[in-house]
LOLOMI-718657 format. One record per residue (C-alpha): residue number from 1; residue in one letter; chain; x, y, z. Coordinates in steps of 0.1 Angstrom, whole numbers. Example, Ala and Ser with C-alpha at 12.3 -4.5 7.8 and 13.67 -1.06 7.14 Angstrom:
# residues 2
     i   aa   ch       X       Y       Z
     1    A    A     123     -45      78
     2    S    A     137     -11      71
//
This chain:
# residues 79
     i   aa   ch       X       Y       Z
     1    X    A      96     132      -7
     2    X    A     111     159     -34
     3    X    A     148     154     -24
     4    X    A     139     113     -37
     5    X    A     125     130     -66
     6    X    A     155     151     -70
     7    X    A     177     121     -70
     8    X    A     158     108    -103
     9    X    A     158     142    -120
    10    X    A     185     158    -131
    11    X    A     169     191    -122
    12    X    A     151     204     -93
    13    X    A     116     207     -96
    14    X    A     104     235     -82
    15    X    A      72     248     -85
    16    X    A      67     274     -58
    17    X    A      78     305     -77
    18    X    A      50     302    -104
    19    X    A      22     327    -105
    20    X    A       2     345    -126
    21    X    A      -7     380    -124
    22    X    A       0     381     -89
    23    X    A     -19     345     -81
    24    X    A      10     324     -69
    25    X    A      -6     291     -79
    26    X    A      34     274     -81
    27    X    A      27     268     -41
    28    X    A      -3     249     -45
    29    X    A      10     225     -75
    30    X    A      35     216     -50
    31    X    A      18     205     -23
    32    X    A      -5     189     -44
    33    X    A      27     171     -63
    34    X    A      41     163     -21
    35    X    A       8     144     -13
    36    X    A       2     124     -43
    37    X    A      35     111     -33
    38    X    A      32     105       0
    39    X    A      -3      89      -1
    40    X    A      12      66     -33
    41    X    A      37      53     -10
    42    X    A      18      50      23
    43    X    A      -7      31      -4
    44    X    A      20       6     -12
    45    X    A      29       1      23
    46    X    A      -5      -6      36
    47    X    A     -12     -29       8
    48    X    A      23     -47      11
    49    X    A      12     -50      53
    50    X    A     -20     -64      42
    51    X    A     -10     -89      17
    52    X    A      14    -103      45
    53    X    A     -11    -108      72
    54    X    A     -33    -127      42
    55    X    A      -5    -150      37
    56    X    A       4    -159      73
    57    X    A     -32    -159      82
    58    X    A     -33    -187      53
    59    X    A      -4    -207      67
    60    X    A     -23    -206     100
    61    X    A     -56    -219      86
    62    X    A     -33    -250      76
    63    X    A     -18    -260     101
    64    X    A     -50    -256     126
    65    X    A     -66    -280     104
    66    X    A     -76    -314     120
    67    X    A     -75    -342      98
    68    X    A    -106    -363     109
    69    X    A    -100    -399     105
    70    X    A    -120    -416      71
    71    X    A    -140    -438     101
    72    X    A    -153    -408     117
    73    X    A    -160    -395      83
    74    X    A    -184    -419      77
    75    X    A    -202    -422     110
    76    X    A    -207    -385     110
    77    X    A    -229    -390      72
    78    X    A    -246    -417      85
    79    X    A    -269    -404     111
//
């Protein structure tokens, strides 16, 4: 995912080389940077999936709709 992040900056960012007196904490900002990433775009994928299947599941309600004839209607309220 860094080399699409890359493309938008002009610079590389590059956080593994950071640390201070001798904790090398650069490593774990960039892991942390690669998954927030990664899970924002598997989020946006799953969601996209899921409002799909909603909307074809919606087109299938309609058409497995009967349409029940007004006569039948009215026998059915009137026991």
């Amino acid at each position: 995912m860094m080399p699409i992040i890359a493309l938008v900056f002009p610079s590389k960012p590059d956080f593994t080389n950071l640390a201070w007196e001798g904790i090398k904490y650069g490593n774990f900002i960039q892991v942390s940077i690669d998954f927030l990433i990664t899970a924002f775009a598997i989020f946006i994928f799953v969601k996209a999936i899921n409002t799909a299947k909603d909307k074809m599941s919606k087109e299938e309600e309609a058409e497995e709709t009967v349409e029940v004839d007004s006569k039948e209607e009215l026998l059915k309220r009137n026991p």
